[in-house]
N, C-alpha and C positions, 0 to 999 in steps of 0.2 A: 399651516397646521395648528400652531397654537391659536391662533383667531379661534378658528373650527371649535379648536376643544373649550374653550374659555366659551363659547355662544351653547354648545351643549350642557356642559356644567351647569350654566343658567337655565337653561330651559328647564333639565331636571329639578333645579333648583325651586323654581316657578310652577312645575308639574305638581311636586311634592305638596309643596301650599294647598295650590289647588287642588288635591285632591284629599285631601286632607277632614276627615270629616268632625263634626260633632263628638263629643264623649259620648258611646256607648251606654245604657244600661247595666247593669249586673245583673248576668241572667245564667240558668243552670242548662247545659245542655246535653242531647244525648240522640241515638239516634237507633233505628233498626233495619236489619235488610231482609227485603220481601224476592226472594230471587224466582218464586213460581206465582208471584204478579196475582197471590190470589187471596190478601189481606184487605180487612176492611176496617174503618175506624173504632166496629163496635169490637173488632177480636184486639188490636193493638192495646187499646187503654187497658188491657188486662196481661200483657205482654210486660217481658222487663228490656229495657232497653239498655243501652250501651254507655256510659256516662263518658262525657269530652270534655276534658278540663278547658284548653283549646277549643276556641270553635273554629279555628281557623284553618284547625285538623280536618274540615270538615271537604275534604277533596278526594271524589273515589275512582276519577280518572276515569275512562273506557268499563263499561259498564251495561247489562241488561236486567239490573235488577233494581227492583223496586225501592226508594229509602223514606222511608217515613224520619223525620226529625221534629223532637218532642223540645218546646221551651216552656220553662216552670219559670215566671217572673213572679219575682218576690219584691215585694216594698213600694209598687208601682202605687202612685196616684188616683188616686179612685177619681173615676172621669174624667181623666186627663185624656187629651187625645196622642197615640203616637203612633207611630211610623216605622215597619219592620222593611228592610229596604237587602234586597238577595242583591248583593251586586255581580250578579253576572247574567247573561243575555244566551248561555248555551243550551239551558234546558229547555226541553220544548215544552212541559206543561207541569204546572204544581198545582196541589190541591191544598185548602189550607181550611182547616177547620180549628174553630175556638171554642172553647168548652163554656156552655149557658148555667140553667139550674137546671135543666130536664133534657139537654139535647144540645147538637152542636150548629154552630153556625158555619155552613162550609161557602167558600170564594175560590173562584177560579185564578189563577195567575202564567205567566209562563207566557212564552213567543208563542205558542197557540190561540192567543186572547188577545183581544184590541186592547191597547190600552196606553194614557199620557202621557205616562212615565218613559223613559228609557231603560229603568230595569225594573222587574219585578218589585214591585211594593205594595204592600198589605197597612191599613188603616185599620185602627181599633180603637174602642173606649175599655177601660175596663168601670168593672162595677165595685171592684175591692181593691185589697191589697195585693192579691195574690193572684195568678193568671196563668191557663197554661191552653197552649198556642199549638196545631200539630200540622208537620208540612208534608205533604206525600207528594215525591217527585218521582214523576215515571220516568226508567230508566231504556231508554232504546239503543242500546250501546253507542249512545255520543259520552261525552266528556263529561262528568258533574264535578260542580266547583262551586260552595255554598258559603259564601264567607256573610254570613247574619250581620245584621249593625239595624239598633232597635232606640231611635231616639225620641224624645218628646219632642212632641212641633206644637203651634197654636194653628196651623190651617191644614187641611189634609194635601195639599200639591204645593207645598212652599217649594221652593227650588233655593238650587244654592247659586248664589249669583258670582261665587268666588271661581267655581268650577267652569261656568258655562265662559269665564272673562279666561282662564287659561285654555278652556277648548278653544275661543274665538283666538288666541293668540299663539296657539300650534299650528291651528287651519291655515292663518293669515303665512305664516312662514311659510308654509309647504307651497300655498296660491301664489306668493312672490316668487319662491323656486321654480314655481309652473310657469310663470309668466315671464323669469328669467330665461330659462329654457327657449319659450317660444321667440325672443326676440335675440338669440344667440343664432338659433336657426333659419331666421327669415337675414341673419346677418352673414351667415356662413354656409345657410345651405348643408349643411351634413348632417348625415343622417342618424349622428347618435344625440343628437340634443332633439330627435324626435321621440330616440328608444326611451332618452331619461323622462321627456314629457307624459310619454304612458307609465311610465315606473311610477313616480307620482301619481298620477291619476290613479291605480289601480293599489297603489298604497291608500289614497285616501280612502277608497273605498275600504280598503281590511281596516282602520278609525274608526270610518263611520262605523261600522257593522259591531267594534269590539267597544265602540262608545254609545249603541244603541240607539244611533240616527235613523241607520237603514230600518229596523221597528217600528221606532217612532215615526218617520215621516214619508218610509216608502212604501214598506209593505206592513203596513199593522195590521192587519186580516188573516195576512198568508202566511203559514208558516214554510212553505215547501220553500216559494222564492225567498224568505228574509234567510232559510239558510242557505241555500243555492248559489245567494250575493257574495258570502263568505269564499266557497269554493270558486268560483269567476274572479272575484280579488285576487286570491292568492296565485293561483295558477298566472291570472294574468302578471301581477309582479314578479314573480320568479323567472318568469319566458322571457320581458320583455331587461330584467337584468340580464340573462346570460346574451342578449343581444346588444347589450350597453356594453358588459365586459369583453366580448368580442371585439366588436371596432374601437374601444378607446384603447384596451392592450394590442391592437393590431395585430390580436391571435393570427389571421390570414395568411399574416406573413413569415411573423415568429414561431408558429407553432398550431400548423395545419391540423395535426392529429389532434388538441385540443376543444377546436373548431368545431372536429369532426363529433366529438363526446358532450358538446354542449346542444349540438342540433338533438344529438339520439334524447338527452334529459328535457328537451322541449318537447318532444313526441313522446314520451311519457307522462308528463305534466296534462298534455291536451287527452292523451289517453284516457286518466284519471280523471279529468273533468269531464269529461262523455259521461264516464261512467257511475259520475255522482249527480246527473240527471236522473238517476233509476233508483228513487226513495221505497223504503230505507235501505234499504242491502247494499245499494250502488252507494249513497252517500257515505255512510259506515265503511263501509272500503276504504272512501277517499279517501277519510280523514286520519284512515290507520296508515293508507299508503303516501301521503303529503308528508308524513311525518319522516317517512321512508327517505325516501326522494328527496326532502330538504338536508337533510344528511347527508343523502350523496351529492346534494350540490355545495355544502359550506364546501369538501371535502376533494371540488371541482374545484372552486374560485380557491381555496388557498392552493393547489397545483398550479394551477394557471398564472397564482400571482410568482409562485417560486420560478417556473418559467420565463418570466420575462425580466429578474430582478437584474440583469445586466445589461439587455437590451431598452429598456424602458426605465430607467435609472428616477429618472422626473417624477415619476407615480410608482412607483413602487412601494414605496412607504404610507401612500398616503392608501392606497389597494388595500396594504396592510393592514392597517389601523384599523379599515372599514369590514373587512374577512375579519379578524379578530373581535371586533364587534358584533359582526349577525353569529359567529362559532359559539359567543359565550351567551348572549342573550337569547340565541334561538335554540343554545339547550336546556335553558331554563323557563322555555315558550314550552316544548316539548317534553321535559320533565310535569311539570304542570300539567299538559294535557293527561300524562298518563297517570295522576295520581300520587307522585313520588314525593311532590313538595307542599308542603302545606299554603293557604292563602293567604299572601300580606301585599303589602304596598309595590314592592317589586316583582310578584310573578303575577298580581289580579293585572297589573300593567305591564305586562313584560312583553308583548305584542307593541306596544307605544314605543319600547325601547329599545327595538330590534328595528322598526320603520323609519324613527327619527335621525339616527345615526347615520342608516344608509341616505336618507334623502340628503343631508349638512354634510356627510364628508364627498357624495355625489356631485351636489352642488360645489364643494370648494375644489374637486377636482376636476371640472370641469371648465370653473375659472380658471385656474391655475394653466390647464390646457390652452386656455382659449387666449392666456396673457402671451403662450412659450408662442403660441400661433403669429400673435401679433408681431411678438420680436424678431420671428423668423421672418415675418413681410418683409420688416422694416430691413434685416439682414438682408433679403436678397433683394430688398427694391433698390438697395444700395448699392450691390455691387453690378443689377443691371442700368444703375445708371454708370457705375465706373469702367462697366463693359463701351456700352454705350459711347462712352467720354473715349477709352481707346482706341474705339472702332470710327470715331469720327474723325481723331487725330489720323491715323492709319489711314482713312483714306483720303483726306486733308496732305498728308502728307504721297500718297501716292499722286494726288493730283498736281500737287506742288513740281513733283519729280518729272511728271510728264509734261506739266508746261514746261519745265527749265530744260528738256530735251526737246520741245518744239522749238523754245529760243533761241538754241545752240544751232538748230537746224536752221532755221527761219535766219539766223544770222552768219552762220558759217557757211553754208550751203546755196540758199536759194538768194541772199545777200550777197553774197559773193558771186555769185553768175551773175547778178544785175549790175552788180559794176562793172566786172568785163566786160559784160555788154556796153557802156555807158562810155569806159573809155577808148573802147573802140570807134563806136560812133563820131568819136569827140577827134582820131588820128584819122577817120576818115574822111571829115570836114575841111582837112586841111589837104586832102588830093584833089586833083583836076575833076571837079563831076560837076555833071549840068546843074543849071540854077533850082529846076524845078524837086531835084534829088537833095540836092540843100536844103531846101525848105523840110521835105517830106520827113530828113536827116534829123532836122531841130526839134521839130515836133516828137518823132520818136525819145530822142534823147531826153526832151520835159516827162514825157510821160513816165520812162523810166526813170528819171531822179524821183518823180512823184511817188512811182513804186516801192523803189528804195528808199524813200522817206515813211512810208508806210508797213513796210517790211520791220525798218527800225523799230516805230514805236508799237509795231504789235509786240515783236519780240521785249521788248521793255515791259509792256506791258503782263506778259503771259509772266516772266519771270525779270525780275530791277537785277542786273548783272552790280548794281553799284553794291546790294546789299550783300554778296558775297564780297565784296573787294573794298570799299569803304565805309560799311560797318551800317546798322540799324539810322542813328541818329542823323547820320550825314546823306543818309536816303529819305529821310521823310523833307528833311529839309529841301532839296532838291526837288520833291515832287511838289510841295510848297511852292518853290520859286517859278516852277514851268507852268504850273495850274496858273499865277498870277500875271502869267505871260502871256496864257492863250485865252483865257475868262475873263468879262467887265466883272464877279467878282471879288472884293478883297477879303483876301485869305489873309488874316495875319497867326503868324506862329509863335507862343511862348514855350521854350523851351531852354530854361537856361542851363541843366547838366545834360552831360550824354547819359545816354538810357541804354548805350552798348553792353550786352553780357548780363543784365537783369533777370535774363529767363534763359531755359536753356536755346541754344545757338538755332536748334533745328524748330525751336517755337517761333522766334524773333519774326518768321514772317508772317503770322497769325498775326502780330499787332500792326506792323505793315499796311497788311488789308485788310485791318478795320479801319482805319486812317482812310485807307484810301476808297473802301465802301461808302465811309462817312463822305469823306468832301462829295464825291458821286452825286451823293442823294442831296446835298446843300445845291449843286449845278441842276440837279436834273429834276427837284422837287420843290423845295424850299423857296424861289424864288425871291433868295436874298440876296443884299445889298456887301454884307459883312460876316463873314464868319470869324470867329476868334476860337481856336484850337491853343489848351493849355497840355501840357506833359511835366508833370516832376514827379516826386520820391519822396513819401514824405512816412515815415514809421514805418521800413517793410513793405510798403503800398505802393504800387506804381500808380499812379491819378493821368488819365485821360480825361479831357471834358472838352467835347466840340459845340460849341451855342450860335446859332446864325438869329438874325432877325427877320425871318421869314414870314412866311402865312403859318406856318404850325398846321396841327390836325387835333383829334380831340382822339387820345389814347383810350377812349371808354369804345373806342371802334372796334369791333372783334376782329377785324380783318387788318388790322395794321403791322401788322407782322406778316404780312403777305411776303412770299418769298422773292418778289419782283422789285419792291422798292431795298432789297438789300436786308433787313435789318434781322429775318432770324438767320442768315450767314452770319451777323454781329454775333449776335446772341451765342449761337454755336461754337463759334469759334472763342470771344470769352468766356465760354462754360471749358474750352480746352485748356485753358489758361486759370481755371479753378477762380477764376475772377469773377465781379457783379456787376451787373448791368441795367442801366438806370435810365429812363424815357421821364424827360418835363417837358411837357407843349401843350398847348390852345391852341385856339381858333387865331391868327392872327395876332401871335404874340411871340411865335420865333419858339424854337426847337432848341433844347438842352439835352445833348445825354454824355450821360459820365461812366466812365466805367474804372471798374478798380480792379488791380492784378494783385496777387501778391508775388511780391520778390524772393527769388531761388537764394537761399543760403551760400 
């Protein structure tokens, strides 16, 4: 939030500069109102007008009368060139007549007229010292807002280059927020970084229109569409917020009946735009009833933000700042309109400072959402891998439990009736039976010790009976010494402490059979000569590292982790073990992998 405010402060700050104009003339002014539209130049000059100490007074709000306004320049430059400049874009058409020796010189101005400028501006020479200028603004009940500024210039279309370098760098902001926007949404897919992209969008448009672009370089001919532009702006910004503030306060769910009174103010909004296609009468409505309707909408969004100040805790405030911002500037948008305030630097701009606000605190709430978004990834990606990590364990260990009851069976059970069988055989060898039934005897009896030597080592295999009864250490050793019994192989083993009780009891067989996965793939893959298996303890660390001199493989394989050669069971299992796992090998240079536990307190 303070970034936010500290980057507005500046823009104001930078707004102010640039718009900042020239020192004014000393000029006298004064005005008259024609309310039956049926004065003409030659009855006013004989009329007494109204004197404005203020010209800034010069604002009459909602209006269908006519104002002619009279300026008496005194002291002026004889043939100097200057430049009378209406900074405002709402009137649809001025007349402007200058007083000759025999007659007047009349110019047309106003959004009714082509013309280069972006607002009304009037060029003149005079011929004396003294000068008097007369403007007649027809008044068709839109808004009039006349704030004069009358300077000397050396070319008749100088531009201010200060001004156009601050327009080019509010645009540029709001075009980074639009183009932030669009890549938040091609990133996340929801559909409120679509609502915010048209909010901007249809903000810049109320900009352009109150900075005199849409005149200038849209419709400079037409008067019906350059105001029309105005009406489709605004309508559009207003629908497309109560669509933003919906889904980002997740009214839906919080606070259905709110939902419900932002749709009915959206079908109002388009109502009123229908109905300011039908010039004048329908535009003139609009413009009385926008003012309506935005009132009822500040007076929506700050309900809506009080709704959710428990539930939505995160934005809350920053909702706040931004409803308190369109409440106080867009009563001073709408003041303005009607007349109430006179014209200065914050209400001829007050439009700039109702838009800017909401796109900067739009945009930082937005991020801020889109950061809590991230963290909450990161939150659940975490605990579906901690789910994950238990669910492997769990059934790691369900599997564990069922071989160690096929073992008990395989050796209690179907073990055990092989021996009886075995030594039966063995007391029958020794009764009177024919030769031929001896033999047949012997045969059987091989076959069954062969069984029962086969029964043994599955049962070992499915579950090592030693590792309950002689502890982790004195079992790898053991599987060590048989492997070098029954394989051309050498296995050599370094392990100079016991590693008993390291982890807990019921994990101890997960290191087991990575051991015993490992030597596996040294027999069954590696094609080596030597393996050398290390185990110690070294900081908290338990270090495995098994290295054969093999063929190796080239880990850049994607398939090497094929669950056939063993190694994602590795992997698996010390991921259960909260440990790391580590693959070095080439082509033909022998296989290293290391893996690290950490040790249980």
């Amino acid at each position: 939030m303070l970034k936010t405010t500290l980057t507005y402060i500046c823009l104001l700050f930078i707004v102010v500069l640039g718009f900042s104009k020239e020192e004014p003339l000393s000029i006298q002014v004064s005005y008259l109102e024609d309310s039956k539209h049926i004065l003409a130049i030659e009855d006013i000059i004989h009329l007494k007008f109204i004197s404005v100490v203020d010209k800034s007074k010069l604002n009459f709000g909602f209006t269908k009368s006519n104002y002619w306004i009279k300026l008496d320049l005194k002291e002026v430059i004889p043939y100097a060139r200057y430049k009378i400049l209406v900074n405002t874009i709402i009137n649809d058409s001025i007349e402007v007549y200058k007083k000759g020796l025999h007659t007047f010189e009349k110019t047309y101005l106003g959004e009714a007229f082509q013309s280069r400028n972006r607002y009304p501006t009037y060029f003149f020479l005079s011929e004396n010292e003294n000068c008097t200028i007369y403007f007649k603004i027809i008044g068709r009940d839109h808004p009039l807002m006349l704030p004069f500024q009358i300077t000397k210039i050396e070319e008749a279309e100088q531009s201010n280059p200060d001004e156009l370098i601050i327009l080019g760098i509010v645009y540029g902001v709001i075009f980074l927020i639009l183009l932030l926007n669009l890549v938040l949404f091609l990133n996340t897919l929801k559909r409120i970084y679509i609502y915010s992209m048209f909010f901007n969008v249809f903000s810049l448009a109320v900009l352009f229109y109150f900075d005199g672009i849409i005149k200038l370089y849209f419709f400079p001919n037409s008067l019906y569409w350059n105001n029309q532009s105005i009406a489709i702006a605004f309508c559009g910004s207003f629908i497309f917020t109560n669509y933003y503030i919906v889904e980002f306060l997740n009214l839906r769910q919080h606070k259905k009946i709110v939902t419900t009174y932002f749709a009915l103010i959206n079908c109002a909004f388009l109502f009123i735009l229908l109905m300011s296609f039908w010039h004048p009468i329908g535009y003139n409505w609009y413009l009385k009833s926008n003012l309506v309707l935005t009132t009822v909408e500040v007076l929506l969004l700050f309900y809506s933000i009080l709704c959710i100040r428990k539930k939505e805790k995160d934005y809350f405030y920053i909702q706040l700042v931004s409803v308190i911002s369109l409440n106080v500037f867009g009563t001073i948008t709408q003041c303005t309109f009607l007349g109430l305030l006179s014209i200065n630097f914050l209400t001829n701009h007050s439009v700039h400072f109702v838009i800017l606000p909401q796109i900067l605190i739009q945009a930082f709430a937005l991020g801020t959402r889109f950061s809590i978004l991230i963290k909450q990834q990161v939150i659940m990606r975490k605990s579906l891998q901690e789910s994950a990590q238990v669910y492997s364990q769990s059934l790691i260990n369900t599997i564990e439990e069922e071989r160690r009851r096929l073992s008990k069976d395989f050796h209690d059970s179907i073990g055990q009736n092989l021996l009886v069988i075995r030594n039966s055989m063995i007391r029958m060898r020794k009764d009177n039976i024919e030769d031929k039934h001896r033999e047949k005897l012997k045969e059987l009896m091989h076959i069954t010790s062969d069984t029962l030597d086969e029964i043994r080592t599955i049962s070992q295999n499915l579950r090592p009976t030693m590792l309950d009864s002689i502890g982790l250490t004195a079992s790898i050793e053991s599987m060590i010494r048989k492997l070098n019994e029954v394989v051309e192989i050498n296995f050599k083993l370094d392990c100079p402490q016991p590693i008993d009780h390291l982890v807990q009891n019921e994990l101890e067989i997960n290191i087991y059979r990575i051991l015993q996965e490992l030597t596996n793939n040294s027999i069954k893959h590696a094609k080596a000569q030597n393996v050398a298996i290390t185990i110690g303890k070294e900081n908290k660390i338990l270090l495995i590292s098994v290295a054969d001199d093999g063929i190796g493989f080239d880990i850049n394989f994607k398939d090497y982790m094929h669950p056939k050669n063993g190694l994602s069971s590795i992997k698996e299992r010390t991921n259960i073990l909260n440990g790391k796992f580590n693959i070095d090998s080439s082509e033909n240079k022998g296989t290293k992998v290391t893996i690290l536990i950490p040790i249980d307190k």
